[in-house]
C-alpha positions in Angstrom: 110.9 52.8 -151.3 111.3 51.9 -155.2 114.4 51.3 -156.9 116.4 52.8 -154.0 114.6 56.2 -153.9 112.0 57.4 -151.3 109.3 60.3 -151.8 109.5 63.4 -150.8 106.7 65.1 -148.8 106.1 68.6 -147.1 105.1 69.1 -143.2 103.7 72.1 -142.0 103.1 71.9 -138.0 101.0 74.6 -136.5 100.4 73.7 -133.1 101.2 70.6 -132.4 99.7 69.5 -135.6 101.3 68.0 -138.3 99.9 67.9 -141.9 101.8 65.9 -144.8 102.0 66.2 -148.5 103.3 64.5 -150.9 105.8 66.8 -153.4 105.6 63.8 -156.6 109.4 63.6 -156.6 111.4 60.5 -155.4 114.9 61.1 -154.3 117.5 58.7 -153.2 118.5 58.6 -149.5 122.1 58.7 -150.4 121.7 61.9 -152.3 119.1 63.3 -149.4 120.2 66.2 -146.9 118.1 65.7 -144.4 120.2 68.8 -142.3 119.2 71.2 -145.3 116.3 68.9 -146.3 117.3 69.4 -149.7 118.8 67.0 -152.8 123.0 67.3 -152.9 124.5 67.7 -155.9 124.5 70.0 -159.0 122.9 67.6 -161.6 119.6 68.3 -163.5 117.7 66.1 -161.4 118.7 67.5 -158.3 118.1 71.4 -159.5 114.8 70.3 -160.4 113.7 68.8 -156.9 115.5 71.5 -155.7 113.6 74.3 -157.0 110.7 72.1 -156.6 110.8 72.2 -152.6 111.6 76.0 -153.2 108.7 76.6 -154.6 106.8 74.7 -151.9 107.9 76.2 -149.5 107.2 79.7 -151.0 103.6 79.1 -152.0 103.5 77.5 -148.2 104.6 80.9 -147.1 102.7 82.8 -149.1 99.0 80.5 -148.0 100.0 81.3 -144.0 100.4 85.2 -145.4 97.4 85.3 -147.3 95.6 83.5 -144.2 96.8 86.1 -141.6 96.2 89.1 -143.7 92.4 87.8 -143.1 92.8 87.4 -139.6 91.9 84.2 -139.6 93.2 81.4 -137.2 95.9 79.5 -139.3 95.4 75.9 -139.2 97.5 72.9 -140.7 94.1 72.4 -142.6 93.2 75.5 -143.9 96.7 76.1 -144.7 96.9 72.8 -146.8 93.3 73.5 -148.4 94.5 77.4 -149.2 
């Protein structure tokens, strides 16, 4: 933790495995949701993580889509690698 702010990552489990990346943004704890897993507030800073982790999440989303429409067997790795 730096200056009171911690970095953000991504987790995708498939199962039972767990892979991590890190999302480049720091946020403080106070300011963290960890229930929503999302920055409070309304300021710039927060919109911008916010939509950040959105678009994550989509292109997440959209890898485990692209992975299944191919039949293949969705991994944490090939899911991170896609």
């Amino acid at each position: 933790m730096r200056n009171g702010k911690a970095p953000v990552y991504a987790r995708a489990t498939i199962n039972g495995k767990r892979a991590e990346v890190a999302v480049q943004r720091e946020v403080s704890l106070i300011e963290w949701d960890s229930k929503s897993q999302r920055v409070i507030g309304k300021s710039q800073e927060a919109r911008e993580i916010n939509n950040h982790l959105a678009f994550i999440k989509t292109k997440l989303c959209s890898c485990h889509s692209k992975l299944e429409a191919r039949n293949e067997t969705i991994t944490v790795e090939l899911l991170k690698n896609e």
